[in-house]
C-alpha positions as CSV (number, residue, x, y, z in Angstrom):
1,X,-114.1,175.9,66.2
2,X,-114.4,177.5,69.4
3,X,-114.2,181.2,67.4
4,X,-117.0,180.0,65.3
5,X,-118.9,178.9,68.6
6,X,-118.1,182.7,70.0
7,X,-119.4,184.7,67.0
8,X,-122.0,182.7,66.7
9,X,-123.3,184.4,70.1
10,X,-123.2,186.9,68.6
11,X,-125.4,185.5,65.5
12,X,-128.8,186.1,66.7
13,X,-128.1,189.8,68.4
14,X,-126.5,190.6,64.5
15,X,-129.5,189.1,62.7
16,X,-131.8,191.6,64.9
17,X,-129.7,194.8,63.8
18,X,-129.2,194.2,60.2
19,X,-130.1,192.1,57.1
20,X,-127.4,191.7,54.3
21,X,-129.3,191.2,50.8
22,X,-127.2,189.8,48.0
23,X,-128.5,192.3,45.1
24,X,-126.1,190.5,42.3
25,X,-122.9,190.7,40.6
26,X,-121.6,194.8,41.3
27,X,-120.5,196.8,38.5
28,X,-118.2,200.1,38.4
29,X,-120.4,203.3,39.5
30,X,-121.1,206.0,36.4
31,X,-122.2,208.7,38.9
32,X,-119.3,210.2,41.2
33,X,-121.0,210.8,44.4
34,X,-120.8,207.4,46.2
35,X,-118.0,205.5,48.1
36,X,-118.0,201.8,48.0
37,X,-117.2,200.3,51.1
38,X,-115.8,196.6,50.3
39,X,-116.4,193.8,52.9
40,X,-114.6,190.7,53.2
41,X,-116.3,187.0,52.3
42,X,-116.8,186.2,56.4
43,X,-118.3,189.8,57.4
44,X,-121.6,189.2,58.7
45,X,-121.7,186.2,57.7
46,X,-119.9,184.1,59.8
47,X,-117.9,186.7,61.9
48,X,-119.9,189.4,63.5
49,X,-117.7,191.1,65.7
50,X,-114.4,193.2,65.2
51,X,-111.5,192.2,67.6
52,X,-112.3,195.3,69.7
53,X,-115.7,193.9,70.0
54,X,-117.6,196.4,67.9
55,X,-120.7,194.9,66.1
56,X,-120.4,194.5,62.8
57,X,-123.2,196.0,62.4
58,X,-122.4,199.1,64.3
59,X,-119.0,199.5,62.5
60,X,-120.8,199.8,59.2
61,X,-123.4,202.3,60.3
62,X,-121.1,204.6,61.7
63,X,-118.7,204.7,58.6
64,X,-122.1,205.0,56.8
65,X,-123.7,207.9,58.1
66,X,-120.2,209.4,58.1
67,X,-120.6,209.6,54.1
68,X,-124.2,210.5,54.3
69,X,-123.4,213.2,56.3
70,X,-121.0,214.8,53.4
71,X,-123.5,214.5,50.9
72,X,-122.1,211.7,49.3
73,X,-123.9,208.1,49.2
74,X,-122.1,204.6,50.6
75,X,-122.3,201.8,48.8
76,X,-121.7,198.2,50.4
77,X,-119.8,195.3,48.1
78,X,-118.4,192.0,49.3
79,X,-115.7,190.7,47.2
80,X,-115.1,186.9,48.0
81,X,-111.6,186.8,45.5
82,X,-109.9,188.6,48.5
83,X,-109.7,188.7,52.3
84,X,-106.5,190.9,52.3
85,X,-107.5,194.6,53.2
86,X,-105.8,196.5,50.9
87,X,-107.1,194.6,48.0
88,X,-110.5,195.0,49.4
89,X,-110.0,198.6,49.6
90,X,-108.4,198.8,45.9
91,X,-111.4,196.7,44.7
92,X,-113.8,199.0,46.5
93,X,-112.0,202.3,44.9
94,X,-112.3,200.9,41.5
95,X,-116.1,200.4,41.7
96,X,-116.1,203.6,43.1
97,X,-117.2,206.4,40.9
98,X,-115.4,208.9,43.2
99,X,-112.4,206.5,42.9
100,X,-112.2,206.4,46.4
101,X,-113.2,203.2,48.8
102,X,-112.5,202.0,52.2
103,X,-111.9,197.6,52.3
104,X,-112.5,196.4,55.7
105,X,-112.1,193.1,57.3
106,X,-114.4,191.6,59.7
107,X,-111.8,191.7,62.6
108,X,-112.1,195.3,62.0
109,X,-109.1,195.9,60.1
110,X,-109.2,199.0,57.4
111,X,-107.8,200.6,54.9
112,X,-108.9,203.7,52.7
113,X,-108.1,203.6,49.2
114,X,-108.3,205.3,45.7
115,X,-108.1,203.5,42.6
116,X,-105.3,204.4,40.6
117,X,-102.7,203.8,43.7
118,X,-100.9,200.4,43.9
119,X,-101.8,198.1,46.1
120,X,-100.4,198.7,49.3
121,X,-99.9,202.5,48.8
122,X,-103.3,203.2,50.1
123,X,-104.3,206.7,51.6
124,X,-105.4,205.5,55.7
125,X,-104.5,202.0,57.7
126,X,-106.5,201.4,60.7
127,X,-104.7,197.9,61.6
128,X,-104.9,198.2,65.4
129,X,-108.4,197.0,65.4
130,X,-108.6,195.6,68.4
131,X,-108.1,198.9,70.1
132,X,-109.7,201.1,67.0
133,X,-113.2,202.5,68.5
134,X,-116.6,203.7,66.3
135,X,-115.7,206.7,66.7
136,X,-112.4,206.0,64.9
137,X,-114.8,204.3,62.0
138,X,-117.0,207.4,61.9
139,X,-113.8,209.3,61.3
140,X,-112.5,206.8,58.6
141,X,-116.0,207.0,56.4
142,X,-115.7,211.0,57.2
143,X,-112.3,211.1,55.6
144,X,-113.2,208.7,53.0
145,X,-116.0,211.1,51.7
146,X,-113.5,214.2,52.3
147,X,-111.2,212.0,49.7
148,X,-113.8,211.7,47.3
149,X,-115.0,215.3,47.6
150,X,-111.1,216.0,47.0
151,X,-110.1,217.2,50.3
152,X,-107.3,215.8,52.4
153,X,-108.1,215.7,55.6
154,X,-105.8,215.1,58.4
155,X,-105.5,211.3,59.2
156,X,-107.1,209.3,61.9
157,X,-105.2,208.2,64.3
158,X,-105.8,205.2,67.1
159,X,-103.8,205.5,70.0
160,X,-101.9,202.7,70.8
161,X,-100.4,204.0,74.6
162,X,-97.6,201.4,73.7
163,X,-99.9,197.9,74.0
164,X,-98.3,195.4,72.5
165,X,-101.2,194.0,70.3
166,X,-99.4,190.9,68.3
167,X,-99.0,188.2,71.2
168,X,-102.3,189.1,72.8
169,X,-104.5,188.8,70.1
170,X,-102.6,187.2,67.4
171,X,-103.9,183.5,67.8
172,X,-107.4,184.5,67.4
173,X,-106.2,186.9,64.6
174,X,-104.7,184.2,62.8
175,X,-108.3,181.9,62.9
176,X,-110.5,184.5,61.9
177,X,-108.3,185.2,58.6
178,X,-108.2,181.8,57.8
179,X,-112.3,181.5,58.1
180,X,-112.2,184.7,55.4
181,X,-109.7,183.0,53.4
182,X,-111.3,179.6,53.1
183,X,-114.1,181.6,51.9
184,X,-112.6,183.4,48.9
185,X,-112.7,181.7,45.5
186,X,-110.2,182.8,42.3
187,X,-111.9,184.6,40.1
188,X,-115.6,185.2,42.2
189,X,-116.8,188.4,40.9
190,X,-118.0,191.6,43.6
191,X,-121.5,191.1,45.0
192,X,-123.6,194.0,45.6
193,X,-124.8,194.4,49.0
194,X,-128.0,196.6,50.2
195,X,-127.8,196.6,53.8
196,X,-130.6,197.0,56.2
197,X,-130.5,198.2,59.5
198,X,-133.7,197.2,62.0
């Protein structure tokens, strides 16, 4: 409860900055321009924040423009079947007509993916979140689109400096996957998001 009570805070200052429409089930891309970027079931909707403290909202713009910017366009799907981040990002890859997708969790944990890799051989991990800044973000939709253009750009890396992330944040880690995972049903096809930002 008392993460709920924090994020929702942050509700109202999230509500100002974006708008999440639900456009309907989301079906495999026939162009090969776009990268999906797949979002778990509690991203913006009841978590609003990453770990690092990023707005959700700003994390997605960033990542965003980065694919804009390399002439490809982003697409935004929420699967609720999954909360675990490389399934999100194997999910997002498949829909992808480039075949490449980044899955990202609302506590900020990523992944980049393509879609004929197995599950957990994806291409980038970003799993320091609480420490993993925009411009790291900006960097992982950059590299996505470099993917899908057939590049391979050098990896992102986030710093650690040798913090010891686990014990300091792995309490509040632990609730905010079990709000994404009470949220995920068997079977609940991808949802098409167009995303607004005000």
């Amino acid at each position: 409860k008392e993460v709920l009570r924090s994020e929702a805070q942050h509700a109202g200052a999230e509500a100002r900055n974006i708008q999440y429409r639900d456009l309907g089930e989301a079906h495999a891309s026939a162009g090969t321009k776009d990268v999906v970027i797949g979002i778990s079931p509690a991203f913006g909707l009841k978590l609003f924040q990453t770990t690092g403290g990023h707005p959700l909202s700003d994390v997605l713009k960033v990542m965003m423009d980065a694919i804009r910017k390399s002439g490809l366009t982003p697409r935004i799907v929420r699967f609720m079947h999954t909360a675990d981040t490389s399934f999100l990002g194997l999910s997002a890859a498949r829909l992808s007509g480039s075949g490449i997708g980044i899955g990202i969790q609302a506590k900020g944990t990523a992944v980049i993916h393509q879609k004929d890799r197995l599950p957990h051989h994806n291409l980038e991990l970003f799993s320091n979140a609480p420490i993993t800044r925009l411009a790291h973000y900006r960097g992982m939709g950059a590299n996505a689109a470099a993917y899908a253009l057939g590049e391979m750009p050098d990896p992102i890396v986030v710093p650690t400096r040798g913090e010891a992330m686990g014990a300091r944040y792995h309490a509040r880690t632990a609730i905010i996957y079990a709000i994404e995972t009470n949220l995920t049903k068997e079977g609940a096809p991808p949802r098409e998001i167009e995303v607004v930002f005000k």
